[in-house]
C-alpha positions, 0 to 999 in steps of 0.5 A: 665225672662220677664213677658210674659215668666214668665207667659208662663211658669207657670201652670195653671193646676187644679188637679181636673179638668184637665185629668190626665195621668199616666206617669210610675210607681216608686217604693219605696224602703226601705228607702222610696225613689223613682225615678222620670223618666228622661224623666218626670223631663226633661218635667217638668224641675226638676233639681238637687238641686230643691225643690218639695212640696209634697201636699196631699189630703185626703178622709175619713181621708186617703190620696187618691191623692199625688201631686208633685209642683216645691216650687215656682210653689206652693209659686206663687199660694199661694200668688194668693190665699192668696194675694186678700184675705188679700187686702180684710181683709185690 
């Protein structure tokens, strides 16, 4: 994949500041698991066999928001995040 393709498709999404849109809504059952629609996992490129990152946000020590990330959409933003600041601890 070329660079400017390899940019094209990362998300620059802030989940705070971005509008937010409800997509469907799944159930749980009861062994906990639920279905991601087809049409989402299409747009979003989810395949069989992928890994997602569940990552939680908290308010008043209960989980308010839960978020979804393909692992190399969150290991990409982690190593943005964590990089400059360890060249700066250097």
């Amino acid at each position: 994949m070329s660079k400017a393709s390899e940019n094209k498709a990362k998300c620059e999404c802030k989940p705070i500041e971005e509008p937010l849109k409800v997509e469907s809504i799944v159930s749980v059952d009861d062994r906990g698991q639920m279905v991601l629609p087809k049409e989402v996992r299409a747009r979003a490129g989810i395949k069989p066999g992928d890994k997602l990152a569940l990552v939680t946000r908290e308010k008043n020590g209960k989980v308010c928001c839960i978020y979804l990330f393909k692992s190399e959409e969150l290991a990409s933003r982690v190593k943005g995040l964590v990089g400059p600041l360890a060249k700066e601890l250097e």
